[in-house]
LUMPA-541590 format. One record per residue (C-alpha): residue number from 1; residue in three letters; x, y, z. Coordinates in Angstrom, 3 decimals, decimal comma. Last residue first. Layout:
N
+-----+---------+----------+----------+----------+
: num : residuo :        X :        Y :        Z :
+-----+---------+----------+----------+----------+
: NUM :     Ala :        X :        Y :        Z :
...
+-----+---------+----------+----------+----------+
END
This chain:
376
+-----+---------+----------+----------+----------+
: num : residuo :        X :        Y :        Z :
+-----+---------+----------+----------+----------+
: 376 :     Unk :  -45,032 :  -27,680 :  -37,366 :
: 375 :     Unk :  -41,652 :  -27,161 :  -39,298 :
: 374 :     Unk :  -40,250 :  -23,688 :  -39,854 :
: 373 :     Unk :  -37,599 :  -24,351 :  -37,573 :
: 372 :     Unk :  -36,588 :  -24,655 :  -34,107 :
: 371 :     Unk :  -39,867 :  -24,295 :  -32,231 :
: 370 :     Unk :  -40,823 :  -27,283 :  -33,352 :
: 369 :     Unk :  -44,795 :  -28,642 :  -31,942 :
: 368 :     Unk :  -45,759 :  -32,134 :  -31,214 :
: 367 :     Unk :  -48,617 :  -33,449 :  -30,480 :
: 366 :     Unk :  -48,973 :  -34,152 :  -34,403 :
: 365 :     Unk :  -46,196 :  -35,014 :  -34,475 :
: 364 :     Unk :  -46,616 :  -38,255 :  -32,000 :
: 363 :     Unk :  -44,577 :  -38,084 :  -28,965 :
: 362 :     Unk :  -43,221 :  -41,296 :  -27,429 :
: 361 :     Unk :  -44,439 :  -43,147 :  -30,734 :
: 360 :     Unk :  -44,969 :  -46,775 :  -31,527 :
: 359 :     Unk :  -48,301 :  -46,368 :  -29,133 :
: 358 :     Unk :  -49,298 :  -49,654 :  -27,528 :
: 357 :     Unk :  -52,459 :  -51,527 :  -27,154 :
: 356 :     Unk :  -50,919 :  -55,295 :  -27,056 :
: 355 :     Unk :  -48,987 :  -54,542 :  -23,911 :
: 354 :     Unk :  -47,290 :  -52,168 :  -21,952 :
: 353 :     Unk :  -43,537 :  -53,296 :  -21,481 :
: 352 :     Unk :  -43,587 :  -56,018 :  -24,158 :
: 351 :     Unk :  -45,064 :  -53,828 :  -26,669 :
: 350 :     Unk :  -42,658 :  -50,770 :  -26,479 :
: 349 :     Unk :  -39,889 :  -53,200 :  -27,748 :
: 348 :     Unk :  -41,568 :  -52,674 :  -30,703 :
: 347 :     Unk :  -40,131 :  -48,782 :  -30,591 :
: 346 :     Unk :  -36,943 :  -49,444 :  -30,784 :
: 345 :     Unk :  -35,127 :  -48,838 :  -27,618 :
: 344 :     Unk :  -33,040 :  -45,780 :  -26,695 :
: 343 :     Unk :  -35,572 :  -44,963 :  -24,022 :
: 342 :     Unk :  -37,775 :  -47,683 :  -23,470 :
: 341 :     Unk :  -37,606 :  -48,383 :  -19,513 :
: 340 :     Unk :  -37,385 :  -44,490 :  -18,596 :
: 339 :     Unk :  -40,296 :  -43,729 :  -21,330 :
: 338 :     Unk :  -42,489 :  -46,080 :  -18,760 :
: 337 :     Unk :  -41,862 :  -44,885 :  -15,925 :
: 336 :     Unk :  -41,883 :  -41,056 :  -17,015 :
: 335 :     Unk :  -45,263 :  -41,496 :  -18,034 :
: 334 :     Unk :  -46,807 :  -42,480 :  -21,481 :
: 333 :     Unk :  -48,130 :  -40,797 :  -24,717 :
: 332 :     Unk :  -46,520 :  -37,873 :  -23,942 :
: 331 :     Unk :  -47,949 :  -34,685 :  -25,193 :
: 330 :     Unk :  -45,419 :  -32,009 :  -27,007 :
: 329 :     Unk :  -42,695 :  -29,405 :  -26,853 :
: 328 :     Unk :  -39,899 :  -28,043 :  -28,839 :
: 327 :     Unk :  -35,689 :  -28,045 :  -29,712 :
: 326 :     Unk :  -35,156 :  -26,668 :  -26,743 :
: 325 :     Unk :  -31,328 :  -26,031 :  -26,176 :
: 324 :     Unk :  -29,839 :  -28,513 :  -23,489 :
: 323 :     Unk :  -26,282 :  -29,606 :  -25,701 :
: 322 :     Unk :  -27,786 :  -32,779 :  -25,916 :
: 321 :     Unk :  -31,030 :  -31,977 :  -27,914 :
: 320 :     Unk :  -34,142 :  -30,916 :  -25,159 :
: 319 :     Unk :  -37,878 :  -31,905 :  -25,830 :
: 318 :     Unk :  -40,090 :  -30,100 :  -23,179 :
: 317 :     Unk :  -42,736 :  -31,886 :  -22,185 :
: 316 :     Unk :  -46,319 :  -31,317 :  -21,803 :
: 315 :     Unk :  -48,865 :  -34,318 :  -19,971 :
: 314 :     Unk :  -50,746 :  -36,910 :  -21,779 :
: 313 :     Unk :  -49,882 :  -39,540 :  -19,760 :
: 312 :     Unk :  -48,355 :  -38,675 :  -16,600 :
: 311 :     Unk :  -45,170 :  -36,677 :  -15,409 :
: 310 :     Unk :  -42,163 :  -37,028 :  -12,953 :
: 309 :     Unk :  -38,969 :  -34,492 :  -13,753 :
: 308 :     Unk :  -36,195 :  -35,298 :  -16,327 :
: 307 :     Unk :  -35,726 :  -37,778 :  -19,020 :
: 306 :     Unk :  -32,743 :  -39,425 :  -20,956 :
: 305 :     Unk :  -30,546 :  -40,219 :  -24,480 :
: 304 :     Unk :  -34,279 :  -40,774 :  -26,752 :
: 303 :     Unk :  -33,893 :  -41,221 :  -29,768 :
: 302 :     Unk :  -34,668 :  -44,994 :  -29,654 :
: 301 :     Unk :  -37,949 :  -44,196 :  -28,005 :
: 300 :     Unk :  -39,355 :  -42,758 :  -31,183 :
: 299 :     Unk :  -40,445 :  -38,585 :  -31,437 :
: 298 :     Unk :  -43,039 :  -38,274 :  -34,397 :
: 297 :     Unk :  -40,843 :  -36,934 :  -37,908 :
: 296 :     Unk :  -41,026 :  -33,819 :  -39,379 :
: 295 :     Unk :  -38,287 :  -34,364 :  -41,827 :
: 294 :     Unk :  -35,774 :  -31,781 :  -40,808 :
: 293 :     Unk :  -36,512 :  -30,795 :  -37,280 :
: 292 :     Unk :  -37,767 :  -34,021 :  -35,349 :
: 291 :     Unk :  -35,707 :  -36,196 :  -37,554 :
: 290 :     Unk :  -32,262 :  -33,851 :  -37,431 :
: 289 :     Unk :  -33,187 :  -33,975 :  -32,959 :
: 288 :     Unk :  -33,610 :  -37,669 :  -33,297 :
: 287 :     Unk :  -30,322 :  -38,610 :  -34,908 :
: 286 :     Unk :  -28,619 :  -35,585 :  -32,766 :
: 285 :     Unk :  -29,706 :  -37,360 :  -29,257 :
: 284 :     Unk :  -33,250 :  -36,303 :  -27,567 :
: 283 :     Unk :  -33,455 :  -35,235 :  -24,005 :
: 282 :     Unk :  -36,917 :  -35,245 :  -22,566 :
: 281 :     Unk :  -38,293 :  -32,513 :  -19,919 :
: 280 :     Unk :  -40,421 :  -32,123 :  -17,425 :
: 279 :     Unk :  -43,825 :  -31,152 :  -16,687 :
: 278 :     Unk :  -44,306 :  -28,146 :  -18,992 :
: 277 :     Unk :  -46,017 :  -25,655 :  -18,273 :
: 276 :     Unk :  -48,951 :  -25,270 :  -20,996 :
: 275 :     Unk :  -50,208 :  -21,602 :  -22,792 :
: 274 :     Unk :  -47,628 :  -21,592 :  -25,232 :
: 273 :     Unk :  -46,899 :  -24,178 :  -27,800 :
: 272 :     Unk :  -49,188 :  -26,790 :  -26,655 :
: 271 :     Unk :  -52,037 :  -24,184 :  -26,692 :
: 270 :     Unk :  -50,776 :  -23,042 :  -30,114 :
: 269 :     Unk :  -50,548 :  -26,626 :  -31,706 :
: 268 :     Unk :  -54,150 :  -27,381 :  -30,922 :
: 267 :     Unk :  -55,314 :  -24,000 :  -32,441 :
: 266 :     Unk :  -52,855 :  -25,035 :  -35,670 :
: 265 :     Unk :  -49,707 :  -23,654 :  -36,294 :
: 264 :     Unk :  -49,196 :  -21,318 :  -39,032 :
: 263 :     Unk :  -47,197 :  -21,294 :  -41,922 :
: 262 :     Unk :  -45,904 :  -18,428 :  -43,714 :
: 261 :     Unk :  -43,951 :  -17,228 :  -40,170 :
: 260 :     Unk :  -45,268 :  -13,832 :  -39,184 :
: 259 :     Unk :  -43,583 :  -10,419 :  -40,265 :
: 258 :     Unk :  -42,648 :   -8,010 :  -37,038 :
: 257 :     Unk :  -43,508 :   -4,683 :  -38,141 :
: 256 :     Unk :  -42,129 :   -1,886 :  -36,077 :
: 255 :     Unk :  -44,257 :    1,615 :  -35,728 :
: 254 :     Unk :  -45,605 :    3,371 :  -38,786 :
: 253 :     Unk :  -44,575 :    3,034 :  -42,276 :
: 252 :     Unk :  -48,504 :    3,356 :  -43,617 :
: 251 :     Unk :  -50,165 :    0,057 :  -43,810 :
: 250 :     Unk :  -53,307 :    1,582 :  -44,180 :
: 249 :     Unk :  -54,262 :   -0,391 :  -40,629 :
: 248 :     Unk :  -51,365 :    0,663 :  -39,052 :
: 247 :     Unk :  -52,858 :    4,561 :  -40,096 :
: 246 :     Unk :  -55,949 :    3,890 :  -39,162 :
: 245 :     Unk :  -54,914 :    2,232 :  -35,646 :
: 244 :     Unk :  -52,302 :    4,872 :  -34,917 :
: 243 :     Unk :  -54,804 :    7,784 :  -36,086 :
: 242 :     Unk :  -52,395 :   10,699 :  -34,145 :
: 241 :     Unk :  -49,432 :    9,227 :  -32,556 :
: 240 :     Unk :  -49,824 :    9,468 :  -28,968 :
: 239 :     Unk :  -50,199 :    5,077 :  -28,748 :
: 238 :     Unk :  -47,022 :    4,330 :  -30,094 :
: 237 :     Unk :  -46,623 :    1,331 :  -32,078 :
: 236 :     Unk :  -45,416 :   -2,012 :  -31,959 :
: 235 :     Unk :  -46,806 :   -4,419 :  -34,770 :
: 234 :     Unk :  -47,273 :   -8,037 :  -34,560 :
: 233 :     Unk :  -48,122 :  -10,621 :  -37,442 :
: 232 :     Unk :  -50,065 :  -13,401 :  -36,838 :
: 231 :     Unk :  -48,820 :  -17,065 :  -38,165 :
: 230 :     Unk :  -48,335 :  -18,545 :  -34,743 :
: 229 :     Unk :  -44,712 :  -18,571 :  -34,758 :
: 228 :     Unk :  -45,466 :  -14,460 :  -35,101 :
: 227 :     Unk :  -47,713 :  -14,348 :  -32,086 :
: 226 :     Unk :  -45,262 :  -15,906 :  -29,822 :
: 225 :     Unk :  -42,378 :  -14,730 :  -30,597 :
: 224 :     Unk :  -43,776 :  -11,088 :  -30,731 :
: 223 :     Unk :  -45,090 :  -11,448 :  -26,996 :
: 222 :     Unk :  -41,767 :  -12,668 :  -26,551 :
: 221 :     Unk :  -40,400 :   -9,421 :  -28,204 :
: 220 :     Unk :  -42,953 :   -7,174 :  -26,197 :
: 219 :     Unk :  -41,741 :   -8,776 :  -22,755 :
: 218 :     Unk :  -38,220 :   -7,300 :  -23,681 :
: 217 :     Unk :  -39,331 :   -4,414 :  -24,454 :
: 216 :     Unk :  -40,484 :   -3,185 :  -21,100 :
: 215 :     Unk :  -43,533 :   -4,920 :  -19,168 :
: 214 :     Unk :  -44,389 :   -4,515 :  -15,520 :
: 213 :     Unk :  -45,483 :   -0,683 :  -15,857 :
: 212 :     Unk :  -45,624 :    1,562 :  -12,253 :
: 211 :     Unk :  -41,614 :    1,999 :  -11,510 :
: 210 :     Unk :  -40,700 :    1,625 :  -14,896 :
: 209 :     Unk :  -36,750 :   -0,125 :  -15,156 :
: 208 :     Unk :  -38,189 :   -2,540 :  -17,680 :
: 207 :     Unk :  -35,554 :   -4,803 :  -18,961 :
: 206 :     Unk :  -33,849 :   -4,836 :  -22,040 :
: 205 :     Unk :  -33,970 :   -5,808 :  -25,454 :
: 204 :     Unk :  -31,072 :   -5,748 :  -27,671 :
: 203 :     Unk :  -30,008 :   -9,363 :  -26,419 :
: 202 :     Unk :  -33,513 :  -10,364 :  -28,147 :
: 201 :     Unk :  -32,866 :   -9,081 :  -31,178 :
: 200 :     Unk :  -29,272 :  -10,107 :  -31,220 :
: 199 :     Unk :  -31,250 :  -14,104 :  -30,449 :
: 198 :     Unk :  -32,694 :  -13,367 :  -33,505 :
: 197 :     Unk :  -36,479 :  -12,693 :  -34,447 :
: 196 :     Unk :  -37,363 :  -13,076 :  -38,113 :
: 195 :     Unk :  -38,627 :  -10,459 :  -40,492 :
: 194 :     Unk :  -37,932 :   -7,475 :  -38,125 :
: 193 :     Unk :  -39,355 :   -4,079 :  -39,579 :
: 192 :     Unk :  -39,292 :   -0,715 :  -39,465 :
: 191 :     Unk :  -36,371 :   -0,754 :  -37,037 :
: 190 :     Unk :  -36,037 :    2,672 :  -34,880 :
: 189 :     Unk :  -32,326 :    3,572 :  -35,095 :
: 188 :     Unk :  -30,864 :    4,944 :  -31,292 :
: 187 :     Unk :  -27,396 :    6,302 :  -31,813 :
: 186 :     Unk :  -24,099 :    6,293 :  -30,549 :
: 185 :     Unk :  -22,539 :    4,100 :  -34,103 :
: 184 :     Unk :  -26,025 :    1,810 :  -33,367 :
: 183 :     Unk :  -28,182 :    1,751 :  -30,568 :
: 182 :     Unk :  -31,305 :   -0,024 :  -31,005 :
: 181 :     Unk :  -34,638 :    0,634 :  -31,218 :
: 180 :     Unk :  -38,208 :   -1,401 :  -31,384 :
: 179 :     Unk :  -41,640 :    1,109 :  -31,800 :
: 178 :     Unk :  -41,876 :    4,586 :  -31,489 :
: 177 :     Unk :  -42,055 :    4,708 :  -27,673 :
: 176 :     Unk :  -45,247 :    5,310 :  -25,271 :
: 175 :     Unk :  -46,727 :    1,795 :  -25,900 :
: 174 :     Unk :  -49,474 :   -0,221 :  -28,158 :
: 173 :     Unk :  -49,028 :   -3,678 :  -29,118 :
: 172 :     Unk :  -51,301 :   -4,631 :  -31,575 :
: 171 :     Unk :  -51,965 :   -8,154 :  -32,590 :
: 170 :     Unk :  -52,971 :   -8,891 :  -36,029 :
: 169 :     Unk :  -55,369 :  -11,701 :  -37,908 :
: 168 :     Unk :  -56,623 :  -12,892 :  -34,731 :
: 167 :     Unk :  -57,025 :  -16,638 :  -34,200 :
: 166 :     Unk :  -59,286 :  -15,888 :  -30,804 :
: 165 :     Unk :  -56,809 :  -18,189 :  -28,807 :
: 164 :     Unk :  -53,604 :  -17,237 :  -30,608 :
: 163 :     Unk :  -54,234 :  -13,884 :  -29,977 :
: 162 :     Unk :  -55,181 :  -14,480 :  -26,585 :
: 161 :     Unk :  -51,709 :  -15,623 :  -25,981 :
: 160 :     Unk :  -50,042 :  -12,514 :  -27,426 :
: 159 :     Unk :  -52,095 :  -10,296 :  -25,651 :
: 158 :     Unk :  -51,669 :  -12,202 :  -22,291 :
: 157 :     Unk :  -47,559 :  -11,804 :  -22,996 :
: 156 :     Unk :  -47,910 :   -8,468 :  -23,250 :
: 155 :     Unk :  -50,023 :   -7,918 :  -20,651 :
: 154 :     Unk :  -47,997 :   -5,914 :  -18,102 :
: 153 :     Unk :  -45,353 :   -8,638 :  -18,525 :
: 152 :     Unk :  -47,974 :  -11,718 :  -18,442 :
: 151 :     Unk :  -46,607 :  -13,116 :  -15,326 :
: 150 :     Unk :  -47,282 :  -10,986 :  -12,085 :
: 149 :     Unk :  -46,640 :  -12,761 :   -8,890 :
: 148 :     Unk :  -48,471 :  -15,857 :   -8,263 :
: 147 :     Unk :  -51,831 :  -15,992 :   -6,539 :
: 146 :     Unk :  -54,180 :  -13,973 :   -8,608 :
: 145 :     Unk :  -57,321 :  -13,682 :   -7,182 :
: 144 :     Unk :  -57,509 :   -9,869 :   -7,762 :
: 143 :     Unk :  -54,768 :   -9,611 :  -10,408 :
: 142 :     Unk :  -57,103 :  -11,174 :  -13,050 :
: 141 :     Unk :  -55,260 :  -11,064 :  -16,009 :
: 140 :     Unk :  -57,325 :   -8,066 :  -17,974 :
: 139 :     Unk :  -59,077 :   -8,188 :  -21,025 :
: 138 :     Unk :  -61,566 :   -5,922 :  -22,359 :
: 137 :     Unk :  -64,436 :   -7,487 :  -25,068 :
: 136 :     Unk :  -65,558 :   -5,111 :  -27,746 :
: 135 :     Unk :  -69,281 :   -6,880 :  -28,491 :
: 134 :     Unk :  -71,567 :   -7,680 :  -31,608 :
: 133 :     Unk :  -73,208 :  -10,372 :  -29,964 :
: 132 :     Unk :  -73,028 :  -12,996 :  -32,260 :
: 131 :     Unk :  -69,037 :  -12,719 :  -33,441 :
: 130 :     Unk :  -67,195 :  -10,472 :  -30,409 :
: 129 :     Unk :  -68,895 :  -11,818 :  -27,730 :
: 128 :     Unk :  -69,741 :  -15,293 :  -28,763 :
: 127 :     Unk :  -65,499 :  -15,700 :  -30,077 :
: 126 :     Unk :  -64,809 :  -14,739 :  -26,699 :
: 125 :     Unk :  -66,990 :  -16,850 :  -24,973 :
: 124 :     Unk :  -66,003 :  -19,649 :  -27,349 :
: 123 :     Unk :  -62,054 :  -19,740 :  -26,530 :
: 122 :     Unk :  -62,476 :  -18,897 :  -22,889 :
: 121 :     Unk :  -64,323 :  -21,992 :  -22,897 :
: 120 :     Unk :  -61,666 :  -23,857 :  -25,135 :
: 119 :     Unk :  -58,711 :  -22,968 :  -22,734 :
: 118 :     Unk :  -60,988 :  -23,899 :  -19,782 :
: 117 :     Unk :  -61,418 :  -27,286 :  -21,392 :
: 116 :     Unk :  -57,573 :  -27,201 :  -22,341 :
: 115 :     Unk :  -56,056 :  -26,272 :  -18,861 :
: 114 :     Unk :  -53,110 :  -23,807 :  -19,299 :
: 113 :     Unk :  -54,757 :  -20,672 :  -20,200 :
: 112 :     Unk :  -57,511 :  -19,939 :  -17,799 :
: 111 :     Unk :  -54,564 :  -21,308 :  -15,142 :
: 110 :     Unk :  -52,535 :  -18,627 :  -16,201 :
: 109 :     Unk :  -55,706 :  -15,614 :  -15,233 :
: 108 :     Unk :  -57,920 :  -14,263 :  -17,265 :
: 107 :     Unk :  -60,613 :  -11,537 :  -16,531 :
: 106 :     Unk :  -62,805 :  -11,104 :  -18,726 :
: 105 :     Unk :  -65,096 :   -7,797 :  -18,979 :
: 104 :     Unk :  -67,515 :   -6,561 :  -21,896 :
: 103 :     Unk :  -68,064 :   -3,786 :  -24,229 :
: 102 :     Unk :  -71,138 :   -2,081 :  -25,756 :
: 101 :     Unk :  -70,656 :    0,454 :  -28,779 :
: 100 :     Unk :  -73,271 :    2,896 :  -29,202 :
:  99 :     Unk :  -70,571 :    5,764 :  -30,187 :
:  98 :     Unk :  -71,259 :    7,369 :  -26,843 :
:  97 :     Unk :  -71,324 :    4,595 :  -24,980 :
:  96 :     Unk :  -67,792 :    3,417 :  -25,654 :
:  95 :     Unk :  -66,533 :    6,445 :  -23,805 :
:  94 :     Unk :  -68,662 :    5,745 :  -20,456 :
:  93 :     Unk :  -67,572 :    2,182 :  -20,723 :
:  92 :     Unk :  -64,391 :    2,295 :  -21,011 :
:  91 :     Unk :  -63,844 :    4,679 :  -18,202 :
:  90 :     Unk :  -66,369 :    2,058 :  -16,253 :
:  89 :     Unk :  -63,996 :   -0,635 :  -16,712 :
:  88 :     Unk :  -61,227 :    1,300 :  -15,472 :
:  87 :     Unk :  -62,650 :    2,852 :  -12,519 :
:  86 :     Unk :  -63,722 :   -0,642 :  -11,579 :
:  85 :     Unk :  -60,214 :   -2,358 :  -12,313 :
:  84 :     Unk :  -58,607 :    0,199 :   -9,784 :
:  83 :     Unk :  -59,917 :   -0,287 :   -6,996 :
:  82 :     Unk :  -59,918 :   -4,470 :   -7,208 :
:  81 :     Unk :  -56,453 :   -4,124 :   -8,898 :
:  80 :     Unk :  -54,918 :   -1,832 :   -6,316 :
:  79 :     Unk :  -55,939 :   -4,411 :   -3,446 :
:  78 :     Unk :  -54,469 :   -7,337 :   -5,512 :
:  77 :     Unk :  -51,349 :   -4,961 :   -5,897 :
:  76 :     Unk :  -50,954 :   -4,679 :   -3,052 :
:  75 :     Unk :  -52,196 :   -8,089 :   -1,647 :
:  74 :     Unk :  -49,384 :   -9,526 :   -3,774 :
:  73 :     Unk :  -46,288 :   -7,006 :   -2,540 :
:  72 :     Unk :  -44,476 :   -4,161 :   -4,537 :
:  71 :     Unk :  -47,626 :   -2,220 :   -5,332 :
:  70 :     Unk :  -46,204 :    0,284 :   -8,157 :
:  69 :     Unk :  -44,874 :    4,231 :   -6,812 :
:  68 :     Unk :  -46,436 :    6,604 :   -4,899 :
:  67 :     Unk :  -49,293 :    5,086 :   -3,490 :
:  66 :     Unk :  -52,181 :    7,780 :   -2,546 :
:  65 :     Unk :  -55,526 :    5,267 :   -3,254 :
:  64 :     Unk :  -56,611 :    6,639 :   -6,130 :
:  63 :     Unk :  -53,449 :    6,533 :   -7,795 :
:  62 :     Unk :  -52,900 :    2,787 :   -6,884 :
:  61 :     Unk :  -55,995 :    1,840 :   -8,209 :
:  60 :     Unk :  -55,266 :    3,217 :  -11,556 :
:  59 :     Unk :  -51,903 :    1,575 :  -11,340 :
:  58 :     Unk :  -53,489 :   -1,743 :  -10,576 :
:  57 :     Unk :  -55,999 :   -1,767 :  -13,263 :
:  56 :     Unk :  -54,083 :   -0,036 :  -15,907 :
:  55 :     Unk :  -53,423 :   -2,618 :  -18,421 :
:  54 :     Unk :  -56,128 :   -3,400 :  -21,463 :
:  53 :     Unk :  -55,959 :   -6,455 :  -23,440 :
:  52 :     Unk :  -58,721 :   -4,713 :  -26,064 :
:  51 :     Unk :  -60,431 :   -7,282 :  -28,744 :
:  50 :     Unk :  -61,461 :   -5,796 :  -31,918 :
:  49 :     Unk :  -63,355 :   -6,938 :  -34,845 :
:  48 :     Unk :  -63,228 :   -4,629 :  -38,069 :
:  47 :     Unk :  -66,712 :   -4,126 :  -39,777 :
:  46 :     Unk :  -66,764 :   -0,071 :  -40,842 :
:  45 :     Unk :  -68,132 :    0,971 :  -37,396 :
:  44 :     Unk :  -65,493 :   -1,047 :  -35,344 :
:  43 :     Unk :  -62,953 :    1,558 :  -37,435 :
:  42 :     Unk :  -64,297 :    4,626 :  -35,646 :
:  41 :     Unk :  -64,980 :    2,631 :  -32,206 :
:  40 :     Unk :  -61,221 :    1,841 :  -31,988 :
:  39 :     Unk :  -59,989 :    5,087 :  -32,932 :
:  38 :     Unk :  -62,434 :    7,278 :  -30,690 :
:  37 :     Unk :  -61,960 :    5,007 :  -27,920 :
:  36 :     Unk :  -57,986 :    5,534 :  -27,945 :
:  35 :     Unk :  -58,814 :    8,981 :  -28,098 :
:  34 :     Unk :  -61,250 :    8,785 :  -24,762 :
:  33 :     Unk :  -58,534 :    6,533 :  -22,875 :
:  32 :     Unk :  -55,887 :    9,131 :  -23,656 :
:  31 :     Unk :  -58,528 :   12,017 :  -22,795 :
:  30 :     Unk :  -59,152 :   10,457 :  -19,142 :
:  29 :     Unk :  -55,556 :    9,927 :  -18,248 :
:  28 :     Unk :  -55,998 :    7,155 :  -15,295 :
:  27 :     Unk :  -53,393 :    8,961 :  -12,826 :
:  26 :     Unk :  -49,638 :    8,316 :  -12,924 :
:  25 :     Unk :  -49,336 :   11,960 :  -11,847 :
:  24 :     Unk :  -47,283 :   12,147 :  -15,247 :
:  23 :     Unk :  -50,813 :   10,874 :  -16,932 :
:  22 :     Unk :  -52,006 :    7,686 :  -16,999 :
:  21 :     Unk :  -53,889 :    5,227 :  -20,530 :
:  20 :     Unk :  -50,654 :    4,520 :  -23,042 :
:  19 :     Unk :  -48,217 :    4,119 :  -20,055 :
:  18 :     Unk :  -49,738 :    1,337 :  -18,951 :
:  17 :     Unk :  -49,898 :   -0,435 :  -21,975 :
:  16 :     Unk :  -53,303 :   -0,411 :  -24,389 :
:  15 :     Unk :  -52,697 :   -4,717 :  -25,802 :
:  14 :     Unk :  -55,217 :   -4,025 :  -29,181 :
:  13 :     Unk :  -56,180 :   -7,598 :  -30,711 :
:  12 :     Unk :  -57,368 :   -7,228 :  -34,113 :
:  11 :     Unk :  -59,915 :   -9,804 :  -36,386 :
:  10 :     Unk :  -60,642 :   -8,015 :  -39,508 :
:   9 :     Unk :  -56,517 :   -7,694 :  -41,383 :
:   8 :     Unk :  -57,177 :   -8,138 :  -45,317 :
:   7 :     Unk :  -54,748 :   -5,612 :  -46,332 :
:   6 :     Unk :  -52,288 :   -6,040 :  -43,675 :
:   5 :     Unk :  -50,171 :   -8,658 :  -44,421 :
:   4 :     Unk :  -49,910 :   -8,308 :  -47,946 :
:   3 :     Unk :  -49,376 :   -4,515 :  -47,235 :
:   2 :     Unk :  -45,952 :   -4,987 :  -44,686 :
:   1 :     Unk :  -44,125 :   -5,572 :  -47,673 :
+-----+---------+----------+----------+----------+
END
């Protein structure tokens, strides 16, 4: 019952796809932007808070500038982006106007993400904007500066993680299809509804084979992991349908609805969860792995079979069982060095390798988050 969810939604994070905002010319569609405005701006007026991940930068800049098809290489697409983002923006803006509304840039990029303090400062500006000064923030990955190829899976993924970074109540993902399909018996069966992601789910997703949009379904389902292991529920839609946003928000049978987990994971949790790399990895034997996942339990040296890959205090690892599968990820209270000369120990032998002030736990739970289970 997609009502209990949706009933008391305020806080909503609108991903706009690139297909949602050009035309078959693969031009910035001026009346899809301006409908899309009207919808947003209609239910801003009654109280709801919205944040827009918007794509469309680099295809809008690669219209104006004659390309044919997507920027293949980095300064491409960097040089689409930087065209592109300012016709964009000011789209927005003009059509915003109208109903009084005032919006606002940010630019992300991975890095915004992955370091805490500039997790947290992205964190309050956004929460500033859209609580005390009244404001529709648009958010792009910044493609200008970016130096890695694109990662976010024409924003899916960057919807999903600011999501978790605002703690929205819903995150929209809207597209040019009905919502999730598969083929079944030679046909293709929208699903209403997906109350827990499978790994079928995922095999049913494919790739993006669109020459100008970087995401495709599959990119939607992790965006869909993410947000639902978080406690927000996700709903793909299609962005022609007439009053998507009312009609989502009415909880009419629109679109697919992808059910959150009941329990949440905390702010902390979700940066661990998703917006760190990783620094190497922990393998845990089947003693620790039914502690870490049935009981909740902090990760103990004597659990521990081996480690991969150099890291520091504090630093994000991936915890591994034996046969590889990640059971979750957490904060290391000491270095590779040190978790090499205790693993399998108990954890007072701890003390005679580092002293007096010693931690009993490799991982404490609660810098620890399960991906495995319900557990947090």
């Amino acid at each position: 019952m997609r009502e209990k969810y949706l009933e008391k939604v305020n806080r909503i994070v609108v991903k706009i796809g690139t297909k949602s905002l050009v035309n078959n010319k693969s031009l910035l569609h001026r009346k899809k932007v301006k409908k899309l405005v009207a919808e947003i701006a209609e239910l801003f007026k009654k109280g709801k808070e919205f944040i827009i991940v918007s794509s469309g930068a680099i295809i809008s800049g690669a219209g104006i500038l004659g390309l044919n098809e997507r920027p293949r290489t980095i300064p491409e697409k960097q040089g689409a982006a930087s065209v592109g983002q300012i016709i964009l923006m000011d789209t927005y803006k003009e059509f915003f106007e109208k109903y009084g509304i005032k919006i606002g840039q940010v630019l992300l990029t991975e890095d915004d993400l992955k370091n805490r303090k500039r997790y947290l400062n992205a964190r309050n500006t956004l929460l500033t904007l859209i609580e005390d000064f009244k404001v529709i923030p648009i958010i792009n990955e910044n493609d200008v500066v970016g130096i890695e190829e694109i990662v976010f899976g024409d924003n899916d993924i960057l919807a999903a993680l600011v999501a978790n970074l605002i703690s929205a109540d819903l995150l929209i993902l809207l597209t040019n299809i009905d919502g999730f399909c598969i083929q079944k018996n030679g046909k293709q069966i929208l699903l209403q509804e997906i109350k827990k992601i499978t790994d079928e789910i995922e095999n049913y997703a494919g790739k993006s084979d669109d020459k100008f949009g970087t995401g495709g379904m599959k990119s939607k389902i992790q965006a869909a992991k993410i947000s639902t292991h978080s406690g927000i529920p996700v709903i793909i839609a299609n962005s022609d349908e007439k009053n998507i946003l009312q009609r989502i928000l009415s909880s009419e049978i629109i679109g697919t609805f992808f059910y959150p987990n009941e329990k949440a994971l905390s702010q902390r949790k979700r940066w661990i969860a998703y917006s760190v790399v990783p620094k190497g990895k922990i393998i845990v034997d089947q003693g620790a792995k039914e502690a870490l996942i049935e009981r909740g339990k902090s990760l103990l040296p004597g659990g521990i079979i081996k480690i991969e890959g150099k890291f520091n205090t504090g630093d994000p690892v991936d915890v591994l069982d034996e046969d590889n599968n990640i059971i979750g990820r957490g904060l290391v209270n000491y270095d590779n060095t040190i978790i090499e000369k205790i693993k399998g120990k108990k954890s007072n032998y701890i003390k005679s390798i580092v002293g007096e002030k010693y931690y009993p736990e490799v991982i404490h739970r609660d810098n620890l988050v399960i991906y495995l289970s319900h557990l947090s």
